[in-house]
C-alpha positions as a printed NumPy array, in Angstrom:
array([[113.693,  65.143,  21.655],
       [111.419,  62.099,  20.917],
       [107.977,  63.675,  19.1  ],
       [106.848,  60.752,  21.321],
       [107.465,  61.658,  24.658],
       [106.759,  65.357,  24.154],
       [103.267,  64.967,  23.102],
       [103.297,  62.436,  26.06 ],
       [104.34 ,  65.133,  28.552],
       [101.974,  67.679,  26.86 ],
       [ 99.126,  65.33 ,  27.767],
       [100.437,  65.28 ,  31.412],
       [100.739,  68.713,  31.904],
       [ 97.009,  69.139,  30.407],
       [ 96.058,  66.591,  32.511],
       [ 97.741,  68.142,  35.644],
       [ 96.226,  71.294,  34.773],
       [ 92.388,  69.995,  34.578],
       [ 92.731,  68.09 ,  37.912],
       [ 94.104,  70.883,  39.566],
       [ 91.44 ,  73.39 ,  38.383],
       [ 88.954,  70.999,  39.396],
       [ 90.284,  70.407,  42.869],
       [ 90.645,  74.266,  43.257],
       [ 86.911,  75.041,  42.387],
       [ 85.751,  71.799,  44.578],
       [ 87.602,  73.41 ,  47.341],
       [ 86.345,  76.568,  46.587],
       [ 82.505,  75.372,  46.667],
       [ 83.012,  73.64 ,  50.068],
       [ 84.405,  76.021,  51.505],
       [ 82.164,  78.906,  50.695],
       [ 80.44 ,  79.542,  53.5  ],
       [ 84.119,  81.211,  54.557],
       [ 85.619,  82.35 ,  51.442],
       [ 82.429,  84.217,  50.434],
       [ 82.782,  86.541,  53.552],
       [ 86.438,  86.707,  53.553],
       [ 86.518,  88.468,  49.795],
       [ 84.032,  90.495,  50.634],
       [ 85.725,  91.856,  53.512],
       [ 89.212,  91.902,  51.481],
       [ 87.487,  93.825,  48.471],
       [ 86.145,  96.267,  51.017],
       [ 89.641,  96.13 ,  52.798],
       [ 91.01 ,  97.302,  49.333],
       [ 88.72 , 100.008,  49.141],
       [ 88.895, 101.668,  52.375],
       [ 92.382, 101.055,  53.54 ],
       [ 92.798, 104.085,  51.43 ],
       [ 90.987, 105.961,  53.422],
       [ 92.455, 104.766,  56.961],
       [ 95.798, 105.625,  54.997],
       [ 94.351, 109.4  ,  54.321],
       [ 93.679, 110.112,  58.236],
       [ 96.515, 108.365,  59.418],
       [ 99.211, 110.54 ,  56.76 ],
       [ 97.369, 114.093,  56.599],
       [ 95.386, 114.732,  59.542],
       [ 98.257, 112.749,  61.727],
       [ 95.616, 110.259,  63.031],
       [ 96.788, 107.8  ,  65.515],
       [ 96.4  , 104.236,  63.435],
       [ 94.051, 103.359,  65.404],
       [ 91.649, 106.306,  65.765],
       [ 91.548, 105.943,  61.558],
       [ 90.797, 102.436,  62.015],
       [ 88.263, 102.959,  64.201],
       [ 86.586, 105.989,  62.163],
       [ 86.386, 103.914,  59.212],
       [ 85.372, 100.741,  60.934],
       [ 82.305, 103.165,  62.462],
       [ 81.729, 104.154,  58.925],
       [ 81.572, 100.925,  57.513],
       [ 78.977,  99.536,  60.485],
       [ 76.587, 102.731,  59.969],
       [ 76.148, 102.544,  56.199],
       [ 75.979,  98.159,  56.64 ],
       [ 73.381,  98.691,  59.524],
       [ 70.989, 101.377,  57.621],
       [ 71.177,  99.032,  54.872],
       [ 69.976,  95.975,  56.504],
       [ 67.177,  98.593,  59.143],
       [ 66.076, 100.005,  55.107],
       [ 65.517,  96.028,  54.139],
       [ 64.   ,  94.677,  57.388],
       [ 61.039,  97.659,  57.698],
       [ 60.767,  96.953,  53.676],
       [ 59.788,  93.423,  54.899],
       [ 57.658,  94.702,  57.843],
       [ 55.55 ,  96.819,  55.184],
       [ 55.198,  93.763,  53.168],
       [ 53.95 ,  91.64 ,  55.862],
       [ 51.435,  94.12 ,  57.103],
       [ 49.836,  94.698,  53.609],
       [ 49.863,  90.829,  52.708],
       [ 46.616,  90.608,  53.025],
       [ 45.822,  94.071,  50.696],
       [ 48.183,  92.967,  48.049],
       [ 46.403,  89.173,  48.463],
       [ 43.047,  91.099,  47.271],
       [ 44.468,  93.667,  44.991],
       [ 45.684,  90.65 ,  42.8  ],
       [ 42.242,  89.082,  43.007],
       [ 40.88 ,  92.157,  41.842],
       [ 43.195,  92.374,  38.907],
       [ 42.71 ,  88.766,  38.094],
       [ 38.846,  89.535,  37.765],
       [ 39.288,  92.622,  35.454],
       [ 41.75 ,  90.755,  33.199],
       [ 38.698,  87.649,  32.908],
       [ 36.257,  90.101,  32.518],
       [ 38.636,  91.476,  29.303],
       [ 39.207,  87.622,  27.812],
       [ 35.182,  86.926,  27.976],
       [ 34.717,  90.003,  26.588],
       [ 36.72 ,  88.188,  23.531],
       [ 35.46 ,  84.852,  23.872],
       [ 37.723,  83.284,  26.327],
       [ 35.846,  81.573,  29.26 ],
       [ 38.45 ,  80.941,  32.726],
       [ 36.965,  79.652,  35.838],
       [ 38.   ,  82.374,  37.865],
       [ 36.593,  80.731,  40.972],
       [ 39.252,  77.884,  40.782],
       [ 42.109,  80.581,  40.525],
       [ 40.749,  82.14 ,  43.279],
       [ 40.734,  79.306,  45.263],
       [ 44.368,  78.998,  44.712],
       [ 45.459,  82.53 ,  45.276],
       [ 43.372,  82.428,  48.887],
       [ 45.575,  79.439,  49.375],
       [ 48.974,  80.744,  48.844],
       [ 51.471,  80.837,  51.438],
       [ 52.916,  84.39 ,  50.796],
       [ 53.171,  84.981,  54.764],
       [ 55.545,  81.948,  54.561],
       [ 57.147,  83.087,  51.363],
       [ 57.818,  86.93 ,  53.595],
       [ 58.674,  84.995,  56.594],
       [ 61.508,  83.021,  54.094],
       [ 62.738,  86.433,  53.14 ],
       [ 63.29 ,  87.573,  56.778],
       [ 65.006,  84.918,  57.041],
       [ 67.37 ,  85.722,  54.15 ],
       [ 67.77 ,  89.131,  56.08 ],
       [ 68.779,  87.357,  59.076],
       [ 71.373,  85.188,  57.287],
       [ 72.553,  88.617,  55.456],
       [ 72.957,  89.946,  59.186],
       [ 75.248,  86.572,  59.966],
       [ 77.459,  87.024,  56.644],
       [ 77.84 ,  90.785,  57.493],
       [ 79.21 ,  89.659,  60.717],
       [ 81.471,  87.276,  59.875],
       [ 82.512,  90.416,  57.047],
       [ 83.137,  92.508,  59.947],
       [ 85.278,  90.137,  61.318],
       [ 87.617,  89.205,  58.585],
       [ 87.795,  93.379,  58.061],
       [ 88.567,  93.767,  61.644],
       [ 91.659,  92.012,  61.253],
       [ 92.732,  92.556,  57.912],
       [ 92.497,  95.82 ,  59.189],
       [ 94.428,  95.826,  62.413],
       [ 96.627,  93.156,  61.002],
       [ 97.886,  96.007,  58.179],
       [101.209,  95.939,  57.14 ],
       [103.324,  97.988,  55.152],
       [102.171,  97.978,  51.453],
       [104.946,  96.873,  49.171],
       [104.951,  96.722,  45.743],
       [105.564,  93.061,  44.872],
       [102.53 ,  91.61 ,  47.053],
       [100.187,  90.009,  45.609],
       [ 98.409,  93.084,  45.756],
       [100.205,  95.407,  44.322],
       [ 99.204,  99.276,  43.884],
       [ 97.771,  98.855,  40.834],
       [ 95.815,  96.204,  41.434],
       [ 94.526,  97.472,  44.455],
       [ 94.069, 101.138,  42.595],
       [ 92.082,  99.21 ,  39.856],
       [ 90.04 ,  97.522,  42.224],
       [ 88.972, 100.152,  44.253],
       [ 88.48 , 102.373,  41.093],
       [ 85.878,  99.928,  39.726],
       [ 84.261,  99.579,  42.767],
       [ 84.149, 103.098,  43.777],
       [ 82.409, 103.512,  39.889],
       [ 80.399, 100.575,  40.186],
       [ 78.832, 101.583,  43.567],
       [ 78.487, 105.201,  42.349],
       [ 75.934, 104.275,  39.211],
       [ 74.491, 101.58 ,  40.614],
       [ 73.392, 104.313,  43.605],
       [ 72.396, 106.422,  40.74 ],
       [ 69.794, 103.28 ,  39.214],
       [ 68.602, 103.001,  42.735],
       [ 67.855, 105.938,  43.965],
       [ 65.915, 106.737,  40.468],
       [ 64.412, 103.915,  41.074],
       [ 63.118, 105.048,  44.531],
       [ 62.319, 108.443,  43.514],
       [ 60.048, 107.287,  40.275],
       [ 58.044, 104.623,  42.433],
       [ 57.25 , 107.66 ,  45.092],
       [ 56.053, 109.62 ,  42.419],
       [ 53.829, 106.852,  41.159],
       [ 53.003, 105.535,  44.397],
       [ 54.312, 101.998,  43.747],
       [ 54.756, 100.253,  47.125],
       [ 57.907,  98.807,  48.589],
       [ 59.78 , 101.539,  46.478],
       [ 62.896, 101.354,  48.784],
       [ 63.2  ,  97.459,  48.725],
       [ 62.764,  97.726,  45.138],
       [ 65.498, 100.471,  45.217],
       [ 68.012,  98.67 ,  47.413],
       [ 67.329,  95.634,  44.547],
       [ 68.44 ,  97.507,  41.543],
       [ 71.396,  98.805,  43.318],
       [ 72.475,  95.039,  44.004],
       [ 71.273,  93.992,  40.774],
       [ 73.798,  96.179,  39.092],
       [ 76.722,  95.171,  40.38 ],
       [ 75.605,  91.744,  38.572],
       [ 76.894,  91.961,  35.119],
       [ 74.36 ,  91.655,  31.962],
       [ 71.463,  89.964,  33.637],
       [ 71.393,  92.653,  36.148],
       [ 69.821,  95.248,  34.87 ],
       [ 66.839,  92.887,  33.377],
       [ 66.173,  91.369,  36.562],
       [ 66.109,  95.026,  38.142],
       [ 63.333,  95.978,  35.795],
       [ 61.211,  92.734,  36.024],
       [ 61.44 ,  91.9  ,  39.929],
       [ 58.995,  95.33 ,  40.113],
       [ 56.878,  94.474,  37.532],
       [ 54.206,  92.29 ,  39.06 ],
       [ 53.765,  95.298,  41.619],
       [ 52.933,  97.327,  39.2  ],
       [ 50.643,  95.389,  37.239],
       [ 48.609,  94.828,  40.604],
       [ 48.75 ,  98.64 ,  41.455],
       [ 47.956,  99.851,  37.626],
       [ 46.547,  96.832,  36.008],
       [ 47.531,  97.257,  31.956],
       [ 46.783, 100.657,  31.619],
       [ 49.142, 104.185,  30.263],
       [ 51.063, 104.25 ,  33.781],
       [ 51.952, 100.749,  33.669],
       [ 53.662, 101.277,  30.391],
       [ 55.088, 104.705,  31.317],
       [ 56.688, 102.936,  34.872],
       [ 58.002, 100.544,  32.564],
       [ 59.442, 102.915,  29.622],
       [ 61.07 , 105.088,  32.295],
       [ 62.985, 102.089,  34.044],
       [ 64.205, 100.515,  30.693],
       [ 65.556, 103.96 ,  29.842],
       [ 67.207, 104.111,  33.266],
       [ 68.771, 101.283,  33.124],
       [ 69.497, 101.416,  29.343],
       [ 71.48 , 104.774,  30.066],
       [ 73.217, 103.593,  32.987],
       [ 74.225, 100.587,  32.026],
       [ 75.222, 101.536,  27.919],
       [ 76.178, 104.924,  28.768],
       [ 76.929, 106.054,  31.967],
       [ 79.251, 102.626,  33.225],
       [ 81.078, 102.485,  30.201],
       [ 81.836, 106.156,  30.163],
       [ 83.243, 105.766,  33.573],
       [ 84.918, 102.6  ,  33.734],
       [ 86.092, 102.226,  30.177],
       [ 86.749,  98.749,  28.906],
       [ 86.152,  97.006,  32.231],
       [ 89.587,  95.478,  32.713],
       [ 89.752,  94.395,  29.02 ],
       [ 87.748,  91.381,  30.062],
       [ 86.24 ,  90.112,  26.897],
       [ 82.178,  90.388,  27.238],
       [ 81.964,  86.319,  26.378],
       [ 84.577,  85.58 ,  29.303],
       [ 82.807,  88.186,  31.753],
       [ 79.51 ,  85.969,  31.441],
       [ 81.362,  82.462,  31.711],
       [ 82.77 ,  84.707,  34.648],
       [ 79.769,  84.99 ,  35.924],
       [ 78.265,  81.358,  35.611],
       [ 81.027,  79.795,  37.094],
       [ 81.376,  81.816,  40.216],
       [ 77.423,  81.994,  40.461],
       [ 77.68 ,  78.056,  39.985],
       [ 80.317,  77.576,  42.846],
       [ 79.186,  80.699,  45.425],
       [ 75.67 ,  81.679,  44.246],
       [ 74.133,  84.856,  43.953],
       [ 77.515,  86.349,  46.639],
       [ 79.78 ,  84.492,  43.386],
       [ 77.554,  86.481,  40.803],
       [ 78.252,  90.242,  42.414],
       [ 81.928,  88.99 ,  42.597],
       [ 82.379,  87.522,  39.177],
       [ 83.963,  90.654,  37.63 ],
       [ 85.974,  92.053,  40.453],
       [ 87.746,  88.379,  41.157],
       [ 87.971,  87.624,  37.589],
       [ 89.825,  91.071,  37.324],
       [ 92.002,  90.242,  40.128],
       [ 92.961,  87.04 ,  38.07 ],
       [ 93.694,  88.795,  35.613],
       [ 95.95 ,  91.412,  36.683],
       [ 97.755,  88.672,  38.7  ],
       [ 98.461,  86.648,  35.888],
       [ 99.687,  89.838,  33.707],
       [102.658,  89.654,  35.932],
       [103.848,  86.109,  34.673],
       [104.987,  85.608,  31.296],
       [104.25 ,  81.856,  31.539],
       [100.553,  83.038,  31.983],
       [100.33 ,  85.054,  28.546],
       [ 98.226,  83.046,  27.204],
       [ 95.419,  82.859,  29.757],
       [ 95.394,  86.625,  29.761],
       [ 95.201,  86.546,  26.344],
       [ 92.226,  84.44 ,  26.407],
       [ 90.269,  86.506,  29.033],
       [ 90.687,  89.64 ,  27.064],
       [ 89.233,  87.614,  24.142],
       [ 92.074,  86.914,  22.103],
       [ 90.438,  83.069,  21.138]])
């Protein structure tokens, strides 16, 4: 064959191949407001269905009772969790005004310590500004975030409904086959498990120190965990300004601090990798480009997806010799 027109078909076929990813994740960013709730809803599908399976097989459950059961499940756990977030907010709305002065307060000690070492601040100017906030708007934006959650969870519920009802037989050679879908659910079952662990720790430290909005701040880590890398740095700063207000820089500050960096040093170093071994054999370079791209194209939704989709991809393409080498290149092999 002509050296010619094979190099000229290789550029084609590259060429094919770049369009066509860059139609798909076009499509994929325009259409998020759908596809975000639909693979949240098929991941959870993938997790329970197991479980519908279970009632249905050895307690002889009608299929419907078992959907129904699970479907009840499912709404209880998603409703506590948005009731935990929205009286979270309520708190933080009602002590606006107390968490307005404590910061004044700390602002004052903190000029007080740079005079002390020959540092003048106007302190009535920062004032000024701090009195001028709008942190009742800034609460009144995170309501409604909750109240968008409470749309998307919806919309979850939906596509759920009818993936569920919809159920056919499994078969092997779907797309999702059993041990994709046995892969999937075991990461998320193990995911959900320690990131439970971070947050309740969380929770149970900030009672004992009497740091406010220690269930918010609880229900954040969890979520924060299922981000990969970043996750467990943003868990441990979001809290941080709280506790500078409540403490000021002082032993306990530093002790809240040590305590939640060894938290989420164990869980994320020791206790995920113990569980979940080598996460897919996703290379740790691909899982954050993983992670950029879906948070690019879906957000902070793309973000707690990244590494369940990008396993999905993964163990889709293992299927197809002709795919070799892009599995090859998410397990690092460069």
């Amino acid at each position: 064959m002509n050296p010619l027109i094979s190099n000229k078909s290789s550029i084609v076929t590259a060429c094919l191949v770049i369009l066509s990813f860059l139609a798909i994740t076009m499509a994929l960013y325009f259409m998020r407001t759908v596809l975000v709730p639909f693979v949240f809803a098929l991941f959870l599908y993938i997790v329970t269905s197991p479980l519908s399976d279970g009632m249905t097989q050895k307690f002889k459950f009608p299929k419907w009772l078992s959907i129904t059961v699970v479907l009840l499940l499912i709404l209880t756990l998603s409703s506590s969790f948005v009731l935990l977030l929205g009286q979270s907010v309520k708190t933080l709305i009602q002590d606006s005004d107390l968490y307005q002065m404590k910061l004044i307060s700390f602002l004052d000690t903190f000029t007080k310590i740079l005079e002390q070492r020959g540092y003048g601040i106007d302190m009535d100017v920062i004032k000024g500004y701090l009195v001028e906030l709008p942190i009742l708007y800034w609460i009144k934006g995170m309501s409604g975030i909750i109240f968008e959650s409470l749309t998307t969870i919806s919309l979850i519920m939906v596509f759920y409904f009818f993936l569920m009802v919809g159920e056919r037989s499994k078969k092997e050679n779907g797309i999702f086959s059993q041990e994709i879908r046995n892969n999937i659910t075991s990461y998320l079952m193990t995911k959900s498990f320690t990131s439970m662990c971070a947050g309740l720790s969380v929770i149970i430290l900030f009672y004992i120190f009497q740091i406010p909005l220690a269930i918010l701040f609880g229900v954040t880590t969890f979520l924060m965990h299922f981000i990969p890398n970043i996750g467990s740095f943003i868990a441990v700063g979001l809290p941080f300004p709280v506790i500078l207000i409540q403490y000021g820089f002082s032993v306990e500050t530093l002790m809240i601090l040590v305590i939640l960096s060894i938290i989420q040093f164990f869980i994320g170093n020791v206790l995920d990798p113990k569980l979940m071994g080598d996460s897919f054999g996703i290379h740790p370079v691909m899982i954050m480009l993983a992670l950029l791209f879906w948070g690019f194209i879906w957000g902070i939704p793309g973000a707690f997806l990244a590494v369940p989709l990008t396993a999905c991809i993964k163990l889709i393409l293992m299927r197809y010799d002709w795919a070799k080498g892009v599995t090859d290149f998410l397990e690092g092999h460069f």
